[in-house]
C-alpha positions in Angstrom: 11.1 -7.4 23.5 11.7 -4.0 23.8 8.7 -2.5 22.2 7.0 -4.9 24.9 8.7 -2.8 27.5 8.8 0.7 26.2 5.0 0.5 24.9 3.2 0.5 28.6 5.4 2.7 29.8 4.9 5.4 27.1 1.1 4.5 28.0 1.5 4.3 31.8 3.5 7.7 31.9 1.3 9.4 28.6 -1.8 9.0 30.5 -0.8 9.8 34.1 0.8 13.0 33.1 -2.5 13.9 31.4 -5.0 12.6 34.7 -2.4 14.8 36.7 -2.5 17.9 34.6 -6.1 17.6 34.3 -6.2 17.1 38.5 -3.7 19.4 39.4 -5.6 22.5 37.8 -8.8 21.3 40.2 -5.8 21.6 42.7 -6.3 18.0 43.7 -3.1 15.7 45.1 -1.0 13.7 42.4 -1.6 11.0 44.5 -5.4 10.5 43.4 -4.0 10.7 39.9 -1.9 8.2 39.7 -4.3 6.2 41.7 -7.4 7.1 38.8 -4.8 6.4 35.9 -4.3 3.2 37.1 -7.9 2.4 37.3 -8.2 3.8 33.9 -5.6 1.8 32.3 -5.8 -1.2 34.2 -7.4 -4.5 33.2 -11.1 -3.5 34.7 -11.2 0.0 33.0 -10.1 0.5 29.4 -7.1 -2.2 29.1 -4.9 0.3 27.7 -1.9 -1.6 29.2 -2.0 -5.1 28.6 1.3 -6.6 30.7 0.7 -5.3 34.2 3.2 -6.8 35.5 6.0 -4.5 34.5 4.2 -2.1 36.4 4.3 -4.4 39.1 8.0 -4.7 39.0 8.8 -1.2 38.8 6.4 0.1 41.6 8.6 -2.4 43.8 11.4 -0.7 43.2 9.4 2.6 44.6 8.3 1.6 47.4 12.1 0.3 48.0 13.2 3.7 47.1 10.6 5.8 49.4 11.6 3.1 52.7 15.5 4.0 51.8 15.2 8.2 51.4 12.6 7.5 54.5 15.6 6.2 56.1 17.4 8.9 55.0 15.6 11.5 56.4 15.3 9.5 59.9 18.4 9.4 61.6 19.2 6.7 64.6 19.4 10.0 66.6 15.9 11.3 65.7 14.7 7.1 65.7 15.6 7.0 69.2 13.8 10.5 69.8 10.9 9.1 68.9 11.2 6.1 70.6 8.1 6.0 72.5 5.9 7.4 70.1 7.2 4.1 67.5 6.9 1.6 70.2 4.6 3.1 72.6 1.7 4.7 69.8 2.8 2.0 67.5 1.9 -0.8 69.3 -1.4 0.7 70.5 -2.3 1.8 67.6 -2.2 -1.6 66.3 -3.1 -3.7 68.4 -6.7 -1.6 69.4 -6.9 -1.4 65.4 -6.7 -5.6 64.6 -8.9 -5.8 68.0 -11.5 -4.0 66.9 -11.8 -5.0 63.3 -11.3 -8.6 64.4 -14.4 -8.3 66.4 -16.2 -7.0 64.1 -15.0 -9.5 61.4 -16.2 -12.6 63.8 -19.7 -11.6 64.9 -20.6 -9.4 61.9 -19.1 -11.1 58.7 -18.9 -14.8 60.5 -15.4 -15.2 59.5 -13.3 -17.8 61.6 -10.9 -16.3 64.4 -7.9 -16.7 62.9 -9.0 -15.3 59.3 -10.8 -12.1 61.7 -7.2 -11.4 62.7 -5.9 -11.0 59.7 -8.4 -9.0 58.7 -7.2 -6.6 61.7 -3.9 -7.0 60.6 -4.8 -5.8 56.9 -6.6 -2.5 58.3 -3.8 -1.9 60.8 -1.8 -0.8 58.6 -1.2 2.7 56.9 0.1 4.2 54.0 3.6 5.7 54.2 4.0 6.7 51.0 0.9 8.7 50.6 1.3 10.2 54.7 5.0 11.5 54.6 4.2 12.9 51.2 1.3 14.7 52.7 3.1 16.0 55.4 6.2 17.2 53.2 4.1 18.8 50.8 1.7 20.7 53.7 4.9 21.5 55.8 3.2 19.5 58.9 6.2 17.1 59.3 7.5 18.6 62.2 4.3 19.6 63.8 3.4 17.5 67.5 0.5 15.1 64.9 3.1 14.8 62.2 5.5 13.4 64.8 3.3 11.3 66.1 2.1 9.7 62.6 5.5 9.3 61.3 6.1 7.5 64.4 3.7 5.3 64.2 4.0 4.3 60.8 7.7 3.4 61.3 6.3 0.9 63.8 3.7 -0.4 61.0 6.4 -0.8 58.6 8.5 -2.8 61.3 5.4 -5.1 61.8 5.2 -6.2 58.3 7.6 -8.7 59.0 6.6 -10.3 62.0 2.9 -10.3 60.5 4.2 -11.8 57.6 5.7 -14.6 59.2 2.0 -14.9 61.0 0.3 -15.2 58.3 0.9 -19.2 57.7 0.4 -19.5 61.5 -2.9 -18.1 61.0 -3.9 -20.6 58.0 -2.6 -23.4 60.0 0.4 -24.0 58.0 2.9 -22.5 60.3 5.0 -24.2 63.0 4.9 -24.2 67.0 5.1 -20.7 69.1 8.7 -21.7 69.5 9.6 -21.7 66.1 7.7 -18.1 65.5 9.8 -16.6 68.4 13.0 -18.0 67.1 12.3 -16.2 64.1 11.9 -13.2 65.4 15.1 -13.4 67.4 16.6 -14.0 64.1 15.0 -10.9 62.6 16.1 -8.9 65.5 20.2 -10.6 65.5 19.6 -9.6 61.1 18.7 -6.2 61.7 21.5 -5.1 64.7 23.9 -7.3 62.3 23.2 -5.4 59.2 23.2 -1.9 61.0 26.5 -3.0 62.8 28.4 -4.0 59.8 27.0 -1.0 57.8 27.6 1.8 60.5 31.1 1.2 60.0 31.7 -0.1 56.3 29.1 2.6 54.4 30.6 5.4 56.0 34.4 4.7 54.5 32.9 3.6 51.4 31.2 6.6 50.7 34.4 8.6 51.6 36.6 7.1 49.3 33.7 7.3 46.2 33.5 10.9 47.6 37.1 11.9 46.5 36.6 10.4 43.4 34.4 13.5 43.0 32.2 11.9 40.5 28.7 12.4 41.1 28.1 9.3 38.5 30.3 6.7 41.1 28.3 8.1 44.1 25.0 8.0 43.0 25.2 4.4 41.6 27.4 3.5 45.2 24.2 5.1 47.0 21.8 2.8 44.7 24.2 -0.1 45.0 23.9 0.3 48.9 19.9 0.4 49.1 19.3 -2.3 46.9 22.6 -4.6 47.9 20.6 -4.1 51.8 17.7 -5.3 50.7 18.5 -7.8 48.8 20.8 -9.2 51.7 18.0 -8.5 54.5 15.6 -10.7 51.8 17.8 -13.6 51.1 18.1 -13.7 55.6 14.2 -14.2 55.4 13.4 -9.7 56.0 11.1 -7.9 53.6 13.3 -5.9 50.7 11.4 -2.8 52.1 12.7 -3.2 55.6 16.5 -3.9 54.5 15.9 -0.5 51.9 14.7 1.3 55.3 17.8 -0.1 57.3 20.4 1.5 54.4 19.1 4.4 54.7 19.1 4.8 58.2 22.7 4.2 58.5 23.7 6.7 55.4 21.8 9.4 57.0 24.3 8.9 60.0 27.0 10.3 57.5 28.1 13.4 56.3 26.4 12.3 52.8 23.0 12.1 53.6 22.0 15.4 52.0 23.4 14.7 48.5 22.3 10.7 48.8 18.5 12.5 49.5 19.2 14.9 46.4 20.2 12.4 43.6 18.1 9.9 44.6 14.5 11.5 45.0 14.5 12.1 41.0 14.0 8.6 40.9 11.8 7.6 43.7 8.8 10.2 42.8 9.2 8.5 39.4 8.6 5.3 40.7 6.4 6.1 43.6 3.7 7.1 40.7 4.0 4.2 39.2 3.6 2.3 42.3 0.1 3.9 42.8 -0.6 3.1 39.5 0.0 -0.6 40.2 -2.3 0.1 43.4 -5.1 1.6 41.0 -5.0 -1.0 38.2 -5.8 -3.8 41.0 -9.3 -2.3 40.8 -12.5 -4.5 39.8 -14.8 -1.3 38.5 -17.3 -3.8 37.9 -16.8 -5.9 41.6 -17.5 -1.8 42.6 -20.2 -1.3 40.8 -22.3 -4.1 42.0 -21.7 -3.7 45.7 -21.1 0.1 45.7 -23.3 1.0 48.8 -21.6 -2.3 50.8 -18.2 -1.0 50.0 -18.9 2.7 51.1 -20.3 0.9 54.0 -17.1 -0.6 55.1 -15.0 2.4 53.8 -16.7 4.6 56.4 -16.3 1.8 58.8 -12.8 1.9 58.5 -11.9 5.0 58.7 -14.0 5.3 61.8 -12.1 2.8 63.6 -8.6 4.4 62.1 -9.7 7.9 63.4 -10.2 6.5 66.5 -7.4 4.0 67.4 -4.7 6.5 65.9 -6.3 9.0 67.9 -6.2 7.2 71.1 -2.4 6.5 70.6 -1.6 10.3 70.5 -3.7 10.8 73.0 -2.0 8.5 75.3 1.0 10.0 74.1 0.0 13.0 76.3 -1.3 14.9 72.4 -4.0 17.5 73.0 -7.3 15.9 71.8 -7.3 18.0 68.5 -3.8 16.9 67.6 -4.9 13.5 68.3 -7.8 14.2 66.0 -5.7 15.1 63.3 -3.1 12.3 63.9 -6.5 10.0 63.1 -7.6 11.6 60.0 -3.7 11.3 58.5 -3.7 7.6 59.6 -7.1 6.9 58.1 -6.6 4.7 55.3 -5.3 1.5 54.5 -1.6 1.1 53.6 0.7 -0.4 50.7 1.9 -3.0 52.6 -1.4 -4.6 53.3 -1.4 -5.6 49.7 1.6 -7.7 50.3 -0.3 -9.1 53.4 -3.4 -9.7 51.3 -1.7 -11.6 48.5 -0.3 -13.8 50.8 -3.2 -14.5 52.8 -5.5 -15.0 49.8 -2.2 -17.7 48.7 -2.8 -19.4 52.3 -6.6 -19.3 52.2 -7.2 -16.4 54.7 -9.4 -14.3 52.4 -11.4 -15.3 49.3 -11.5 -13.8 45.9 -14.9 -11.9 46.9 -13.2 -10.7 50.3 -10.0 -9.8 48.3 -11.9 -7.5 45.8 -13.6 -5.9 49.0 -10.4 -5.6 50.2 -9.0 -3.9 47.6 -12.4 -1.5 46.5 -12.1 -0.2 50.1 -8.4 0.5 50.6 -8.3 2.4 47.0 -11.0 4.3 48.2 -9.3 4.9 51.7 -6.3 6.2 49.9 -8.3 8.4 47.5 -10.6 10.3 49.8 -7.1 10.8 52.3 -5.7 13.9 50.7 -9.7 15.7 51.3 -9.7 14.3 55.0 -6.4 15.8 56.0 -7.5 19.0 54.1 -10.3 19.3 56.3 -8.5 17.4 59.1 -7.8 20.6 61.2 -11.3 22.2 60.9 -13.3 19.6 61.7 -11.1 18.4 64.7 -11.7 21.7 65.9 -15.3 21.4 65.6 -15.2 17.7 67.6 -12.9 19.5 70.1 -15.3 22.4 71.0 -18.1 20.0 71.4 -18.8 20.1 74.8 -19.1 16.2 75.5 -15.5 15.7 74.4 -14.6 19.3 75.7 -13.5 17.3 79.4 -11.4 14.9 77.4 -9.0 17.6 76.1 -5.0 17.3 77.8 -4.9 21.4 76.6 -7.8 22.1 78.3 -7.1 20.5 81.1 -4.1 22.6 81.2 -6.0 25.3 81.0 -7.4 24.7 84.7 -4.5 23.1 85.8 -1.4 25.2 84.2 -0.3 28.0 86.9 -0.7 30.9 83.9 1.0 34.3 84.8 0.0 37.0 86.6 -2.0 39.4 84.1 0.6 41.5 81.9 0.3 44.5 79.4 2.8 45.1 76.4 4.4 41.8 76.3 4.8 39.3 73.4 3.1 36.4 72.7 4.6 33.6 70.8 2.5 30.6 69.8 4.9 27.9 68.5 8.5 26.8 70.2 10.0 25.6 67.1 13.5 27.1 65.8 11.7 30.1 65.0 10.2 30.8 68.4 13.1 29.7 70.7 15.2 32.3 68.9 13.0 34.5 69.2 12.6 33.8 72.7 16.2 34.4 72.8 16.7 37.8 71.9 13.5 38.7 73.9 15.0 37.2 77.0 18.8 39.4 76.1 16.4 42.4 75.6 14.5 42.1 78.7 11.5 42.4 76.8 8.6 40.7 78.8 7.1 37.3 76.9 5.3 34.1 77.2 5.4 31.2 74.7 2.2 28.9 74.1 3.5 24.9 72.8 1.5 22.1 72.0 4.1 19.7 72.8 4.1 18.5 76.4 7.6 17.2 76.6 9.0 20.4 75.1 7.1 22.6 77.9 8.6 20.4 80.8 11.9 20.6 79.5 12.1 24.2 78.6 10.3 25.1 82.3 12.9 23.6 84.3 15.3 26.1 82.1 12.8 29.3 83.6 11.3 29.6 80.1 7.9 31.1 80.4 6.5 28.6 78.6 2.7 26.8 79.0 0.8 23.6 77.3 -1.7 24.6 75.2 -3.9 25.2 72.3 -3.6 28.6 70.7 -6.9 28.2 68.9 -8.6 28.0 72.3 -9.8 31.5 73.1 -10.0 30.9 76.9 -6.1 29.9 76.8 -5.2 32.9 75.0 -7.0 34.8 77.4 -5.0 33.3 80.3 -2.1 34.6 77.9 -3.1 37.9 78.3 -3.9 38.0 74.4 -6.1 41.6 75.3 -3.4 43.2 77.1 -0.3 42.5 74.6 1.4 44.7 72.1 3.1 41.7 70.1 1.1 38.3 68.9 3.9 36.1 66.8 2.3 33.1 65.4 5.3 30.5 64.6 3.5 27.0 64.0 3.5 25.0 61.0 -0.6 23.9 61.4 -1.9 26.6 58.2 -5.8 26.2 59.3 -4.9 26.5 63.3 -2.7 29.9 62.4 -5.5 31.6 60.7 -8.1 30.4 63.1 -5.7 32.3 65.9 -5.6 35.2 63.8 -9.6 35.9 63.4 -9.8 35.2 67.3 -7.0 37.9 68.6 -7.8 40.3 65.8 -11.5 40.3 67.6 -10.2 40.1 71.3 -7.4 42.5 70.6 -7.7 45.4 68.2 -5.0 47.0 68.2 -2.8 43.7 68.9 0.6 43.6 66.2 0.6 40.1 64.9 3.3 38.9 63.2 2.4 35.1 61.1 5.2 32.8 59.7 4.0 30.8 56.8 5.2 28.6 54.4 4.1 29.8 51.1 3.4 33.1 49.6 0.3 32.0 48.5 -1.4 32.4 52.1 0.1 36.0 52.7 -3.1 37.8 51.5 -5.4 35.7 53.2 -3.8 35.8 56.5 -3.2 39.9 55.8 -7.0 40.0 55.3 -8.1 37.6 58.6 -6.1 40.6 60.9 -2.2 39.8 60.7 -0.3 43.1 60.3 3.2 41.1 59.1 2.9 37.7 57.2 6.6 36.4 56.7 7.1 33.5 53.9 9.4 31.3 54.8 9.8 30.1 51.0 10.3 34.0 49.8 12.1 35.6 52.3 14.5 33.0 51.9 14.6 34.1 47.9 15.0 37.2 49.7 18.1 37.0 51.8 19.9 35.4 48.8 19.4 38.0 46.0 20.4 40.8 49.2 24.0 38.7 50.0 24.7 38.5 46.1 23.6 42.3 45.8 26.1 43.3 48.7 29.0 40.7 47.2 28.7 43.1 44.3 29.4 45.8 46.2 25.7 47.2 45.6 24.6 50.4 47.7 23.5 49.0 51.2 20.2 51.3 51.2 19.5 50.1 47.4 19.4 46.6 48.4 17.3 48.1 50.9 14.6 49.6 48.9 14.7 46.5 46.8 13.7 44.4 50.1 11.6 46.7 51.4 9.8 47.3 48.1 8.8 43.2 47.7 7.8 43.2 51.0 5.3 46.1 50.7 4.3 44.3 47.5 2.9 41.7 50.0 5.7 39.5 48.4 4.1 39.3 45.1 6.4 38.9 41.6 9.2 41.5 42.1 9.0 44.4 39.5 11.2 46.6 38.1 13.5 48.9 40.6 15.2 51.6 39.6 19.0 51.1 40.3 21.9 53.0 39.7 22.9 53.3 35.8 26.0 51.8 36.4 26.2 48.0 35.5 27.0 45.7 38.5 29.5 44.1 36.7 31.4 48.0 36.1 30.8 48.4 40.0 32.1 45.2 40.8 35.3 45.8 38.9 36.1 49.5 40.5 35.7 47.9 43.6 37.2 44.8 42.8 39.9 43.2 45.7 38.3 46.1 48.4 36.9 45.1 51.3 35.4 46.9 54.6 35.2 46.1 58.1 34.6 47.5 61.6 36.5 47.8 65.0 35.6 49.0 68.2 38.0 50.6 70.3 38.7 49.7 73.5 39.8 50.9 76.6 43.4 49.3 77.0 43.9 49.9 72.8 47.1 52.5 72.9 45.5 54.3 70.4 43.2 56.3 72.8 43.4 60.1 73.0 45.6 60.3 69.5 44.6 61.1 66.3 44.5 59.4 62.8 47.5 61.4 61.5 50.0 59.7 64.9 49.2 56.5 64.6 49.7 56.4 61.0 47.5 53.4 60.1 47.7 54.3 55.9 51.3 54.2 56.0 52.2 51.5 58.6 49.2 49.0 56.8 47.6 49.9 53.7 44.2 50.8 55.3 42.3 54.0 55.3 39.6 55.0 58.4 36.8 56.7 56.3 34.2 56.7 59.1 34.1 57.0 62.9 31.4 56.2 65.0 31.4 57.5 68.6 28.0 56.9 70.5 24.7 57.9 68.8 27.0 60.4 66.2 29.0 59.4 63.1 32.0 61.2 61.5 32.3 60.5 57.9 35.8 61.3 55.8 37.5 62.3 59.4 40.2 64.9 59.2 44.2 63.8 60.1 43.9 65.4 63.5 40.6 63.6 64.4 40.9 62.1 68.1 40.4 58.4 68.6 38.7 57.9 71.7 37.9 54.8 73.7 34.4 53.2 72.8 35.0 54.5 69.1 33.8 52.6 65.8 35.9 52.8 63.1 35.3 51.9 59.5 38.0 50.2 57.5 38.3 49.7 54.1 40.9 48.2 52.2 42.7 45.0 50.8 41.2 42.2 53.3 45.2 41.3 54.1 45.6 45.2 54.9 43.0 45.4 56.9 43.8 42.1 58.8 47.0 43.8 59.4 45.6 47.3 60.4 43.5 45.0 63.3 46.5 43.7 64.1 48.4 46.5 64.2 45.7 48.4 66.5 46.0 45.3 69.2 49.2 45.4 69.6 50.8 46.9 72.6 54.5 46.5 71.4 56.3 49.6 72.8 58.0 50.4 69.0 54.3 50.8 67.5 53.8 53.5 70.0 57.6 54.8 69.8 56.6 55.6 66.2 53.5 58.5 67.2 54.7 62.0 67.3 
């Protein structure tokens, strides 16, 4: 029994390590290897696993996994921020989808009404697993089109159980309306029940597994939750999936949600895999084979229609028509959960075998060819945007002849992006009184941050006419803070041109793109994923007490390597270590002097700070100048810096000692 199990999975994971290896150095998703492995291994390719069925098993477990660290990662707070992208761009995404593809089922493929519903209901759906995992791995997750396909996928996931129930409805094997909406109130009363009781019970769990502090209690408490959910939602008539989803969404409301994320993903990628696998064994190579051209046929027919009624979603969602664009290509293909659909309308007679294979020729190849649509997602929407007969369709566009721009302006900043990055920056421009505008993409964010006096405006930033309305020729600064990586570098090329002698600044994910972006015109490329790396080895330099203008060098010497691998530096012979231990219980800190302090207009030697606390002054800063090692009979003077340096409880008490105004701490000068 065991060799039974163990066997296919030394298979299942020996081969889809080497399909992945093998993929990974054409630099092409793991998702389209796992997806090939399966077809390899599977019953229709070279029958190297013989029970499919444990895989079967254990990709339910992934897909229960990805709905729970989904949860996770989706707070009630940012569910009910998105509120009317899940319901609103949900349901019309949807609903315009099964429309359209139950027409087409009726008068082109003569299927019956109720079976051309179905088949709408199948293609309505999109895959989660392979989307968020796209959007994570390209760092578009928080971008206006990532948004907007998250949302709508949480809606599609929701619909998997009223579409469920509709599915013996459909075959004529269902009861009235009556009883369908009663089930659906009892869906609804399930869900607030199960978040109810959890909100409240999870939380003090976790708490008292917590102070346990064993990591082996809480992760198998975190596990017990997510599957004890969904086995509860399940046995109440819910999918396992949606119960999963509902756990998570009530740990991430906790103080745990970060570690619950951490000790769990380990196991979900794992499974995840094998879930595509499952996905790609399902494939009848020879079914392919015979009716390749019909199945490409249909392929490209689907993603048509899944471009376009994604698309009109975001766009009614006030997205720019590029956005939209790219909201479509991520929302292309056909999801996991229509396999669950399409078993159990094949059970009920809805599809036959021939329709079934179809089914499942076309969504494998809807999930393979994803990855290379979203890669060339932002390109070629920008190529549909700039066509001229969709040019008038185009909300940023529009806002282009709408949006009151500001009065021409020379030596400002630019900022493209209104993210965490450019509201800070925004920020300190604003406390500097250094002029700037800010260009967004997301509609609701302009509005909000207008009625604040931001000067913020909607629109593209790879649209040269906006920029121009900018002022992009006149500016000194260009900061580029968006997370689209094709959209950046097409802004670069166009300022660069329009503006020679423009300073742009580029934040970017990964080092990888530094030189490329360096080479399209950016003067400063900033990685988010080294300068990170950076600002960690600088705070352990300084804890060990490390020369501030050597850690210095060290920074500015990777960054002038254009962040490549860090070489060797030159550092004082001394060991850190030796450093640390000379130094060892010494501290430093600052004080500024102020105008009521009673040590004004007396020097270091009178107010006897050494002897009173333990501290030493070995610096004084007054204005622009600074006084290093200053004499006894050195003259504090209101506005003055001084530098501390001591035992942190002497220095504590030297600040304490300088505020006070007690008349026996002056009694004691002279």
């Amino acid at each position: 029994m065991e060799l039974e199990f163990l066997k296919p999975l030394f298979i299942i994971f020996g081969t889809s390590a080497l399909v992945v290896f093998i993929l990974g150095r054409l630099k092409i998703p793991s998702i389209v290897g796992f997806l090939i492995a399966g077809v390899i291994m599977g019953p229709y390719g070279f029958e190297l696993v013989g029970d499919v069925h444990i895989v079967e098993v254990l990709a339910e477990i992934g897909v229960i996994l990805l709905l729970f660290t989904i949860g996770l990662e989706f707070s009630l707070s940012n569910l009910y921020a998105l509120r009317y992208t899940v319901f609103g761009g949900g349901h019309i995404q949807v609903l315009l989808t099964t429309g359209i593809i139950a027409i087409i089922s009726y008068f082109f493929f003569q299927q019956t009404m109720n079976a051309a519903l179905f088949d709408g209901f199948l293609v309505s759906l999109s895959s989660t697993a392979i989307v968020i995992k796209l959007l994570f791995d390209r760092g578009e997750i928080a971008t206006p089109y990532g948004n907007t396909s998250v949302g709508i996928l949480i809606f599609q996931d929701l619909c998997v159980v009223p579409l469920m129930l509709l599915v013996p409805v459909l075959a004529g094997k269902g009861g009235s309306a009556v009883d369908i909406m009663l089930i659906m109130v009892k869906a609804t009363v399930v869900v607030v029940t199960v978040l109810f009781i959890a909100r409240w019970g999870v939380p003090l769990i976790l708490h008292q597994v917590v102070h346990k502090r064993s990591r082996e209690l809480f992760v198998i408490t975190i596990m017990l939750i997510c599957i004890g959910t969904a086995l509860l939602t399940s046995e109440l008539g819910l999918s396992l999936a949606l119960g999963a989803f509902l756990a998570g969404v009530v740990i991430s409301e906790s103080e745990y949600a970060s570690q619950a994320i951490s000790d769990i993903l380990p196991f979900k990628e794992s499974f995840i895999g094998l879930f595509f696998i499952s996905i790609g064994m399902l494939m009848n190579l020879d079914f392919l084979r015979q009716y390749f051209f019909f199945v490409i046929g249909i392929v490209a027919m689907i993603f048509l229609v899944k471009v376009f009624t994604a698309g009109v979603a975001a766009y009614i969602l006030k997205q720019s028509l590029k956005n939209s664009f790219q909201t479509g290509f991520y929302l292309s293909q056909i999801g996991e959960f229509s396999f669950i659909l399409a078993v159990a309308g094949k059970m009920h007679g809805l599809i036959t075998e021939d329709l079934y294979q179809l089914f499942i020729s076309a969504t494998i190849l809807t999930m393979l060819i994803t990855p290379l649509t979203v890669g060339a997602s932002s390109s070629v929407s920008h190529w549909l945007v700039s066509r001229r007969i969709l040019r008038r369709f185009d909300s940023s566009q529009r806002g282009v002849e709408h949006e009151k721009y500001p009065e021409k302006k020379s030596g400002h900043v630019i900022v493209v992006g209104f993210g965490v990055n450019g509201s800070n920056l925004a920020r300190v421009l604003k406390a500097s009184e250094i002029p700037y505008v800010i260009l967004e993409l997301n509609i609701n964010t302009v509005r909000k941050m207008k009625k604040k006096g931001e000067p913020i405006y909607y629109g593209d930033g790879t649209g040269l006419e906006i920029l121009h309305k900018l002022g992009v020729q006149y500016a000194k600064i260009l900061v580029i803070a968006i997370s689209d990586a094709a959209a950046t570098r097409r802004i670069v090329q166009i300022s660069r041109k329009e503006n020679p002698s423009l300073h742009i600044i580029v934040r970017t994910r990964y080092v990888l793109e530094v030189e490329d972006l360096k080479k399209m015109g950016a003067n400063e490329v900033i990685p988010e994923e080294f300068e990170t790396s950076v600002e960690i080895f600088s705070r352990v330099l300084h804890h060990y007490h490390m020369p501030r203008n050597v850690i210095n060098e060290y920074i500015d010497h990777v960054r002038n390597d254009s962040y490549s691998m860090l070489r060797s530096l030159i550092l004082p012979r001394k060991h850190l270590t030796e450093q640390y231990e000379l130094l060892k219980g010494l501290d430093t800190e600052t004080y500024l002097i102020k105008k009521e302090s009673w040590v004004h207009n007396h020097s270091i030697q009178e107010i006897k700070l050494r002897s009173k606390t333990g501290s030493t002054i070995i610096a004084v800063q007054r204005k622009e100048k600074i006084f290093h090692n200053p004499s006894p009979d050195f003259v504090l003077k209101t506005g003055d810096i001084v530098f501390l340096i001591g035992e942190r409880e002497n220095i504590d008490r030297a600040i304490e000692y300088i505020e006070s105004k007690e008349s026996s701490k002056g009694s004691d000068i002279g």
